[in-house]
C-alpha positions in Angstrom: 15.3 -28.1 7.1 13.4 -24.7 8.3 11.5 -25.1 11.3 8.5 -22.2 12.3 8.1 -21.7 16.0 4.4 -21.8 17.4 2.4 -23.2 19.9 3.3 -25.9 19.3 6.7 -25.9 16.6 6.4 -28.3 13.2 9.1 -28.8 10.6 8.3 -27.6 6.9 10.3 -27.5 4.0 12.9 -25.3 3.1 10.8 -23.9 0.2 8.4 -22.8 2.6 10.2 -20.3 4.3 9.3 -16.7 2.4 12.1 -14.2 2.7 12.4 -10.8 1.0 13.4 -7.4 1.9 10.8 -4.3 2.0 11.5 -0.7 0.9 12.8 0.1 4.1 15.6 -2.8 3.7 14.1 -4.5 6.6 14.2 -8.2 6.0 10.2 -9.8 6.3 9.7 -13.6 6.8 6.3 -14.5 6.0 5.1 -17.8 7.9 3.2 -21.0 6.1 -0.1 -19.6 8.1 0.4 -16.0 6.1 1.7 -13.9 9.1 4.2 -11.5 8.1 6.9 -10.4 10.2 8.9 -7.8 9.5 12.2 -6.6 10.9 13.3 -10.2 11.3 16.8 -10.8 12.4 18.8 -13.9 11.4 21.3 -15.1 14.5 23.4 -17.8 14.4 23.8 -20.7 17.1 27.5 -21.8 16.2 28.8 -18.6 14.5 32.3 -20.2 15.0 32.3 -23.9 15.0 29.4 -24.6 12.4 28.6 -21.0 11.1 26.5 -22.9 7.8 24.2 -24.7 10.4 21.6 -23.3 13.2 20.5 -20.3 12.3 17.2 -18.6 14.3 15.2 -15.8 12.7 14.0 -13.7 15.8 11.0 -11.1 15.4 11.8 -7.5 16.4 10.8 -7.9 19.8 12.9 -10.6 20.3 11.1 -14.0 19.6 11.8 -16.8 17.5 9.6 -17.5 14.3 12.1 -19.9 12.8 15.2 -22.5 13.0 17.3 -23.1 9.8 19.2 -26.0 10.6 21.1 -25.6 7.4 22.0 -22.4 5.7 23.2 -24.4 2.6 19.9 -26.5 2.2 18.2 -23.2 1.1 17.3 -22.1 -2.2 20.2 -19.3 -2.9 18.0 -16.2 -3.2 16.7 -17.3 0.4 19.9 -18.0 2.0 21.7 -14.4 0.5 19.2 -12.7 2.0 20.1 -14.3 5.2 23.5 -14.6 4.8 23.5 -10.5 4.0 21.6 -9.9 7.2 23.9 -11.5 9.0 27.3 -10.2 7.0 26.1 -6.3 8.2 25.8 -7.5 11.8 28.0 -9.6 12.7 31.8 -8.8 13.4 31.2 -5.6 14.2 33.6 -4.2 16.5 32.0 -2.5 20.0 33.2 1.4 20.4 33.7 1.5 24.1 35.6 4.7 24.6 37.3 7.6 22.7 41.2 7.5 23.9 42.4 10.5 21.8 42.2 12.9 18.9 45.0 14.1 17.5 42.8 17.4 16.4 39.0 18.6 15.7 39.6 20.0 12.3 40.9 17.4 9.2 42.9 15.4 9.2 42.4 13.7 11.9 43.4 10.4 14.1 41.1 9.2 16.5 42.1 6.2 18.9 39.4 4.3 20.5 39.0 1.3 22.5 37.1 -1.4 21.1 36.2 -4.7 22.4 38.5 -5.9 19.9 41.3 -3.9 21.2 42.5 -0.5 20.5 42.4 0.7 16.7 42.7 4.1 14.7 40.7 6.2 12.5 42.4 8.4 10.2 39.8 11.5 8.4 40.7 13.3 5.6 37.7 13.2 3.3 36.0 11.7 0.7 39.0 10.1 -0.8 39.0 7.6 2.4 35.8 6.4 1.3 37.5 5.2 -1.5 40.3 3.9 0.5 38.1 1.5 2.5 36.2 0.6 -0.5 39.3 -1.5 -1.5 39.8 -2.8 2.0 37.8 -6.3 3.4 37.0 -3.8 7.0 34.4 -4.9 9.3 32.7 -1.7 9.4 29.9 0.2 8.3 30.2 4.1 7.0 28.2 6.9 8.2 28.7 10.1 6.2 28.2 13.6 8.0 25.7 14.8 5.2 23.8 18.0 7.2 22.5 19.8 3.5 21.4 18.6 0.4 22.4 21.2 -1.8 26.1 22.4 -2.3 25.3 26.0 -1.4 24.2 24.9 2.1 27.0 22.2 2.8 29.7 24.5 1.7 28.9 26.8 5.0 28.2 23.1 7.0 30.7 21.4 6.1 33.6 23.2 4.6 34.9 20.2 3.2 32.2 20.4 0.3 34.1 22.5 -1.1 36.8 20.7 -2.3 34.4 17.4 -2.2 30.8 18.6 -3.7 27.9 16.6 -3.1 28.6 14.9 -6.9 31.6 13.3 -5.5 30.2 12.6 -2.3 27.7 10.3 -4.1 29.9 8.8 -6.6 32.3 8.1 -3.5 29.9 6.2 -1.3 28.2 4.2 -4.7 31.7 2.8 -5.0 31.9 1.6 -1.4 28.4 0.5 -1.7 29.1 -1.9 -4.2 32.4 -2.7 -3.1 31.6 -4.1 0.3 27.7 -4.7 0.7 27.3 -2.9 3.7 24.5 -0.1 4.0 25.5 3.7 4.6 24.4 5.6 7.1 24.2 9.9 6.8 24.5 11.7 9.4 21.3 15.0 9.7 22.0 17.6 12.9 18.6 19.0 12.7 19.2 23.0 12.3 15.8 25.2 13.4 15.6 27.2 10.2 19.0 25.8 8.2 18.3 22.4 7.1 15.0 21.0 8.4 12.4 22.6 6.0 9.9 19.6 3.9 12.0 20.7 0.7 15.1 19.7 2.0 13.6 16.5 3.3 12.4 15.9 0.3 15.9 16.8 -1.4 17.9 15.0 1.1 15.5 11.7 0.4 16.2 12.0 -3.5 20.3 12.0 -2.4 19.7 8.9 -0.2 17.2 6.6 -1.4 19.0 5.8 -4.8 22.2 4.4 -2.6 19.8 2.4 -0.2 21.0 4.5 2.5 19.6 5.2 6.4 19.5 8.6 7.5 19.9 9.5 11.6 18.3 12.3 12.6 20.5 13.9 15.1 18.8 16.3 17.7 20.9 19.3 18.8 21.4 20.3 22.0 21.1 23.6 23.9 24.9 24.8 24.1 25.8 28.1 25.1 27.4 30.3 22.6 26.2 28.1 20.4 24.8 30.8 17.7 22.2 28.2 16.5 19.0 26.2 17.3 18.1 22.8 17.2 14.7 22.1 15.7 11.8 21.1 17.8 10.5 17.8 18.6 7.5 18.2 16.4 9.6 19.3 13.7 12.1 16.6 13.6 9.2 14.1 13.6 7.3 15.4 10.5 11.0 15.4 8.8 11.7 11.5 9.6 7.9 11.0 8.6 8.3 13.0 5.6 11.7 11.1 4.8 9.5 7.7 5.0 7.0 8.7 2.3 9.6 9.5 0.0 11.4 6.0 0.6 14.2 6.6 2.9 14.6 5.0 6.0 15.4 7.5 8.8 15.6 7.5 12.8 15.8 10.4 15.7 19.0 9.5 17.4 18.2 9.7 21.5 20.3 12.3 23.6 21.1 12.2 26.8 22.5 13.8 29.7 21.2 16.9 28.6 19.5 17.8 32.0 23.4 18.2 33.6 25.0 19.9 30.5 26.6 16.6 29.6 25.2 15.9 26.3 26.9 15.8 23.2 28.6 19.4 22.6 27.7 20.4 25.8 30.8 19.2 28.1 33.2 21.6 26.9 31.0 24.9 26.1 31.5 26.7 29.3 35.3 26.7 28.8 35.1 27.7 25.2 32.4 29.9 24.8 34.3 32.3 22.1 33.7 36.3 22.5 32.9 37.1 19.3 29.5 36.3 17.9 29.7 32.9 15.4 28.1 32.9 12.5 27.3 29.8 9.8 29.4 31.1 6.2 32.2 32.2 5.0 34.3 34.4 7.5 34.8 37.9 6.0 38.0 39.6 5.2 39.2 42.5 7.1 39.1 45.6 6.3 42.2 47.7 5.2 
């Protein structure tokens, strides 16, 4: 039995209750009286003692629309739509601090503290993407993407060379289908590198085949830092430019920038290096 949440609340049938996902992957109930709601979230009320039973679907701003009082008394396309929705949110384990890393080159072993307890992340490259393919993990993976094309992620993300874009895809198309979770890629938005329309419209054709969200990820001011971020402005016609083309993307929100304590920012005035940086290949000495 569904229940839709008024005025004044009144039970209707199962069959009523009008679920399906929109290009954006956004689930988007649409109510007996024909109002749509989209970005609907599924939680449930016993998630441990009667996970199957009570389960609310709560607008995005955070009201209910609608009680399930039994998951299995829907029709199945219905309740795998919900019961997808709820698979990519719940169990999620809670990043509360970074404890250690072993190095900032790869490989790597972070340790963090979650609210789960402490666990460790091992990176080495795409082949680990493979590796938690296999594995039933509780975790969603974002990929550090930055370039669309080979010739620009080989000066990126040095990695590319040994792991081309090609792989990259193949890689995270496995683990797609493996576990059911959505990918996230990772953008740092470069003024004059990687946030021209083109490479939007590039990076969209790379994402949108594996149903993928993109975070936009403004740069902050570092010194000695021998590149830009792009401007507000910019990184707004990107995301908007990613939306036409079918990719859902946001601008990640920084802070602490005002007290150079933003991302990058902690460490710069101790390791500001003397020599100018440059984005490539370093070249050879002479002699």
């Amino acid at each position: 039995m569904t229940t839709t949440h008024d005025a004044a609340a009144t039970p209707t049938g199962v069959h009523s209750l009008q679920l399906a996902r929109n290009r954006l992957g956004r689930l988007v109930l649409t109510l007996p009286d024909g109002t749509v709601h989209a970005g609907v979230v599924p939680v449930r009320a016993f998630p441990i003692s009667a996970p199957q039973r009570g389960v609310s679907l709560v607008s995005a701003d955070g009201h209910e629309l609608a009680w399930v009082d039994d998951l299995r008394a829907l029709p199945e396309a219905q309740r795998a739509l919900i019961e997808s929705e709820l698979t990519e949110r719940e169990f999620m384990p809670v990043i509360e601090r970074l404890l250690s890393v072993s190095t900032f080159s790869t490989p790597s072993i972070w340790e963090v503290q979650t609210d789960r307890g402490r666990c460790q992340l091992e990176l080495k490259g795409e082949e680990d993407i493979r590796r938690l393919a296999g594995e039933d993990l509780p975790v969603n993976l974002a990929v550090s993407l930055h370039a669309p094309s080979d010739e620009l992620r080989n000066e990126l993300v040095p990695l590319n060379r040994k792991y081309p874009l090609a792989e990259l895809a193949e890689a995270c198309r496995d683990h797609q289908r493996s576990s059911n979770r959505r990918l996230t890629f990772e953008w740092a938005m470069i003024d004059g590198v990687n946030d021209t329309d083109e490479q939007a419209v590039l990076l969209a054709d790379f994402v949108r085949p594996l149903r993928g969200h993109v975070n936009l990820i403004p740069l902050n001011p570092t010194p000695g830092y021998p590149v830009r971020g792009s401007a507000k402005a910019r990184i707004r016609a990107f995301r908007d430019l990613l939306d036409a083309n079918g990719v859902n993307a946001t601008i990640r929100r920084t802070r602490g920038t005002d007290i150079d304590a933003a991302c990058g920012q902690l460490r710069a005035d101790h390791e500001i290096a003397s020599a100018p940086v440059r984005l490539g290949r370093r070249k050879p000495a002479n002699g």
